[in-house]
C-alpha positions as CSV (number, residue, x, y, z in Angstrom):
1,X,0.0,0.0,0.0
2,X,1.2,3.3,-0.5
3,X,2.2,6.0,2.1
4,X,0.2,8.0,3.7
5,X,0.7,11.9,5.3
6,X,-0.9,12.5,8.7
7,X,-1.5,16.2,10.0
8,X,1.7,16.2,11.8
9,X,4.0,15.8,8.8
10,X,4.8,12.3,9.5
11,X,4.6,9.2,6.9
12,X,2.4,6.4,8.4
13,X,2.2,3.1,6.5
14,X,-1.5,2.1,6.0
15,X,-0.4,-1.8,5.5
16,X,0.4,-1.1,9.5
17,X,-2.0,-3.3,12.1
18,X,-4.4,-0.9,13.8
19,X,-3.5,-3.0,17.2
20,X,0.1,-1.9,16.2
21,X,-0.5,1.5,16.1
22,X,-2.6,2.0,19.1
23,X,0.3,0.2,21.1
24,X,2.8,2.6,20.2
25,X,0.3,5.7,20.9
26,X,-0.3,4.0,24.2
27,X,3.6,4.0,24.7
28,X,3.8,8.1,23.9
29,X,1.3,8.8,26.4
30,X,2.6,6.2,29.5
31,X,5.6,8.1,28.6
32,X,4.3,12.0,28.3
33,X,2.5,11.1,32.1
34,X,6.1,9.6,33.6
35,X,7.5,13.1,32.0
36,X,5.6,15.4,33.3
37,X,3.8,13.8,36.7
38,X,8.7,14.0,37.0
39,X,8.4,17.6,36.2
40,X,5.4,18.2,38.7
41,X,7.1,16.6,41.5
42,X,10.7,18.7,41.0
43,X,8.6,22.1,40.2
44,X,7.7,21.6,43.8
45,X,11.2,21.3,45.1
46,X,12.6,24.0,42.9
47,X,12.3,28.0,42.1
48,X,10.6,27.7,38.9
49,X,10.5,31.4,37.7
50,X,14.2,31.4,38.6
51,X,15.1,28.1,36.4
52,X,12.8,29.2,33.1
53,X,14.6,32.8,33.6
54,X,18.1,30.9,33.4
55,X,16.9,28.2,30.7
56,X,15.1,31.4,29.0
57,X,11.6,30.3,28.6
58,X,8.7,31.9,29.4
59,X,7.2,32.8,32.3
60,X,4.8,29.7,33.7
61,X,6.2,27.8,30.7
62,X,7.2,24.9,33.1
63,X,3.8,24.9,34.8
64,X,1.6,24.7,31.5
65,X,3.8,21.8,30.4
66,X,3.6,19.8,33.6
67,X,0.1,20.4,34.0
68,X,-0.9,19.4,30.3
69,X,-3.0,15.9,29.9
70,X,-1.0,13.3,28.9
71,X,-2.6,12.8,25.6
72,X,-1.4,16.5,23.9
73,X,1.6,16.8,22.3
């Protein structure tokens, strides 16, 4: 079968196994929650506006990632 574009830009193979496919999504997001339930725990322990000013992100940048469900990219 031929390739397919999704909306992120990315080449998925329509030949693959739909139970294939929902395993790896299922990966990404046990993954994205081990991430960022990480970065809710250490945001408690650390000065956050502090650490975005020396990484040089914005303002509550930290806090909108670590609070963000699981399932967003």
């Amino acid at each position: 079968m031929e390739n397919l574009r999704d909306s992120s830009g990315l080449q998925a193979k329509t030949a693959e196994p739909l139970s294939q496919r929902v395993r790896a999504t299922l990966r990404v997001w046990r993954w994205r929650h081990s991430v960022r339930s990480r970065l809710r725990m250490e945001l408690q322990e650390m000065d956050v506006a502090r650490t975005e000013k020396d990484v040089g992100i914005a303002t509550g940048e930290l806090r909108r990632e670590a609070n963000k469900p699981f399932w967003k990219t």
